[in-house]
C-alpha positions, 0 to 999 in steps of 0.5 A: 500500500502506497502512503501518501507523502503528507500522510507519511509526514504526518505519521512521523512527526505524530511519531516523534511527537508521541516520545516527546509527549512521554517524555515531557509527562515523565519530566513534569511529574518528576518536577511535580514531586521534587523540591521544585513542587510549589514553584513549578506548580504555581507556573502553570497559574501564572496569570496572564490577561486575567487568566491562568496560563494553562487556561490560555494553552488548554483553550487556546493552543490546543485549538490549533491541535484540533485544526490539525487534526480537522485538515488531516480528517478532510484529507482523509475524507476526500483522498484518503482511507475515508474517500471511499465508503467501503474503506471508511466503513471500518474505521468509522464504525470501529471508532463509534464502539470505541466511543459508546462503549467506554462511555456506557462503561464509566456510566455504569459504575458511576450512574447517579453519582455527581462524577457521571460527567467523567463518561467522556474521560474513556472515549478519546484515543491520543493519536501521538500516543498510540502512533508512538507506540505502534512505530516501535515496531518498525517497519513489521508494521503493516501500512495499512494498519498505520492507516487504520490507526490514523482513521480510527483516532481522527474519528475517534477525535472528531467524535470526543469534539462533538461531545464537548461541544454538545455535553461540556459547553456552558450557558450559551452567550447567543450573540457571540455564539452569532457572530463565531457562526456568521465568520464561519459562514463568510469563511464558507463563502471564500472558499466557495469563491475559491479564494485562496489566499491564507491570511483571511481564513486565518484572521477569521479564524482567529475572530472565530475564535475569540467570539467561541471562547466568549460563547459558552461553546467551547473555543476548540470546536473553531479549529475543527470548523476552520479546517473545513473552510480552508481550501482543499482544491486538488488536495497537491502541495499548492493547495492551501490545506496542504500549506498549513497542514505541512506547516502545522505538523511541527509547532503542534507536535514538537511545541503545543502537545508537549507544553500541553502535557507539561502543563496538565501533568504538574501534579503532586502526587500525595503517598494516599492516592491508591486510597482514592483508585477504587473510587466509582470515577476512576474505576469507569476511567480505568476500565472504559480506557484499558477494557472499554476501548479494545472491547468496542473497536473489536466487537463493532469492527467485527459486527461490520465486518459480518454484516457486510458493512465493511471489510478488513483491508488487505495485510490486516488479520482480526489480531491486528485489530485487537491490537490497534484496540489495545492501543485505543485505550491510551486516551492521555491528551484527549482524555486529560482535556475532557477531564478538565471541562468535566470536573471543577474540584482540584482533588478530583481532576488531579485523581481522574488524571493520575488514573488517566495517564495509569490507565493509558501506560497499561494500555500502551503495554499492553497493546505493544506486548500484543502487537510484538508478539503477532507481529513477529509471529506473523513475519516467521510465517511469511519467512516460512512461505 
C-alpha cells in the first residue's frame, strides 16, 4: 500500500511527537514531586490577561491541535482511507464502539453519582500516543494498519469534539455564539469563491475564535470548523490545506502537545492516592480506557465486518485489530482535556488524571506486548512461505 507523502509526514512527526509527549509527562511529574513542587506548580497559574496560563494553552493552543487534526480528517475524507465508503466503513464504525462503549462503561459504575460527567474521560484515543507506540515496531508494521490507526483516532477525535461541544459547553452567550457562526459562514463563502489566499481564513479564524471562547461553546470546536473552510482544491502541495497542514505538523507536535502535557501533568502526587483508585470515577476511567476501548473497536469492527458493512483491508488479520484496540485505550491528551471541562474540584481532576495517564501506560503495554508478539509471529510465517 502506497502512503501518501503528507500522510507519511504526518505519521512521523505524530511519531516523534508521541516520545516527546512521554517524555515531557515523565519530566513534569518528576518536577511535580521534587523540591521544585510549589514553584513549578504555581507556573502553570501564572496569570496572564486575567487568566491562568494553562487556561490560555488548554483553550487556546490546543485549538490549533484540533485544526490539525480537522485538515488531516478532510484529507482523509476526500483522498484518503475515508474517500471511499467501503474503506471508511471500518474505521468509522470501529471508532463509534470505541466511543459508546467506554462511555456506557464509566456510566455504569458511576450512574447517579455527581462524577457521571467523567463518561467522556474513556472515549478519546491520543493519536501521538498510540502512533508512538505502534512505530516501535518498525517497519513489521503493516501500512495499512498505520492507516487504520490514523482513521480510527481522527474519528475517534472528531467524535470526543462533538461531545464537548454538545455535553461540556456552558450557558450559551447567543450573540457571540452569532457572530463565531456568521465568520464561519463568510469563511464558507471564500472558499466557495475559491479564494485562496491564507491570511483571511486565518484572521477569521482567529475572530472565530475569540467570539467561541466568549460563547459558552467551547473555543476548540473553531479549529475543527476552520479546517473545513480552508481550501482543499486538488488536495497537491499548492493547495492551501496542504500549506498549513505541512506547516502545522511541527509547532503542534514538537511545541503545543508537549507544553500541553507539561502543563496538565504538574501534579503532586500525595503517598494516599491508591486510597482514592477504587473510587466509582476512576474505576469507569480505568476500565472504559484499558477494557472499554479494545472491547468496542473489536466487537463493532467485527459486527461490520459480518454484516457486510465493511471489510478488513488487505495485510490486516482480526489480531491486528485487537491490537490497534489495545492501543485505543491510551486516551492521555484527549482524555486529560475532557477531564478538565468535566470536573471543577482540584482533588478530583488531579485523581481522574493520575488514573488517566495509569490507565493509558497499561494500555500502551499492553497493546505493544500484543502487537510484538503477532507481529513477529506473523513475519516467521511469511519467512516460512
Amino acid at each position: 500500500m502506497r502512503l501518501t507523502k503528507l500522510f507519511s509526514d504526518f505519521f512521523e512527526s505524530e511519531k516523534a511527537g508521541g516520545f516527546i509527549l512521554i517524555s515531557c509527562t515523565v519530566v513534569s511529574l518528576m518536577v511535580a514531586n521534587s523540591p521544585l513542587q510549589l514553584p513549578y506548580i504555581h507556573l502553570w497559574h501564572y496569570n496572564a490577561a486575567n487568566q491562568p496560563l494553562e487556561y490560555w494553552i488548554n483553550d487556546g493552543l490546543m485549538a490549533i491541535f484540533f485544526l490539525l487534526i480537522g485538515l488531516e480528517l478532510e484529507r482523509e475524507i476526500y483522498v484518503g482511507e475515508l474517500s471511499a465508503i467501503q474503506n471508511a466503513a471500518l474505521p468509522v464504525i470501529a471508532a463509534i464502539g470505541g466511543i459508546l462503549v467506554p462511555a456506557a462503561i464509566h456510566l455504569l459504575f458511576n450512574y447517579n453519582t455527581p462524577t457521571r460527567a467523567g463518561a467522556g474521560i474513556p472515549m478519546a484515543t491520543d493519536i501521538a500516543f498510540a502512533i508512538g507506540i505502534l512505530s516501535i515496531m518498525g517497519n513489521r508494521v503493516p501500512a495499512s494498519l498505520k492507516v487504520f490507526l490514523i482513521a480510527l483516532a481522527v474519528i475517534d477525535d472528531l467524535g470526543a469534539i462533538i461531545t464537548i461541544a454538545v455535553f461540556y459547553s456552558k450557558t450559551i452567550a447567543f450573540i457571540n455564539l452569532a457572530i463565531a457562526i456568521s465568520i464561519f459562514i463568510v469563511l464558507l463563502v471564500l472558499n466557495r469563491l475559491k479564494v485562496h489566499n491564507l491570511i483571511p481564513y486565518i484572521i477569521g479564524g482567529i475572530a472565530m475564535w475569540y467570539f467561541m471562547l466568549h460563547s459558552g461553546i467551547h473555543a476548540t470546536v473553531t479549529g475543527i470548523l476552520l479546517a473545513f473552510v480552508v481550501p482543499f482544491g486538488n488536495g497537491g502541495k499548492q493547495s492551501p490545506s496542504y500549506i498549513l497542514q505541512h506547516f502545522l505538523h511541527r509547532p503542534v507536535s514538537f511545541f503545543i502537545l508537549p507544553v500541553f502535557a507539561l502543563a496538565n501533568t504538574a501534579i503532586a502526587i500525595n503517598t494516599d492516592w491508591l486510597k482514592h483508585i477504587t473510587t466509582p470515577n476512576n474505576i469507569g476511567i480505568f476500565v472504559g480506557l484499558t477494557i472499554g476501548k479494545p472491547l468496542g473497536i473489536v466487537a463493532f469492527s467485527f459486527i461490520a465486518v459480518l454484516f457486510g458493512w465493511a471489510t478488513l483491508p488487505r495485510a490486516i488479520r482480526w489480531k491486528h485489530i485487537i491490537g490497534i484496540g489495545l492501543l485505543g485505550g491510551i486516551g492521555f491528551t484527549m482524555s486529560i482535556f475532557i477531564t478538565l471541562l468535566a470536573f471543577e474540584g482540584h482533588a478530583l481532576i488531579d485523581e481522574s488524571k493520575i488514573t488517566v495517564m495509569f490507565s493509558s501506560l497499561i494500555a500502551a503495554i499492553l497493546g505493544l506486548t500484543w502487537l510484538s508478539i503477532t507481529l513477529k509471529k506473523q513475519k516467521k510465517d511469511i519467512n516460512l512461505v
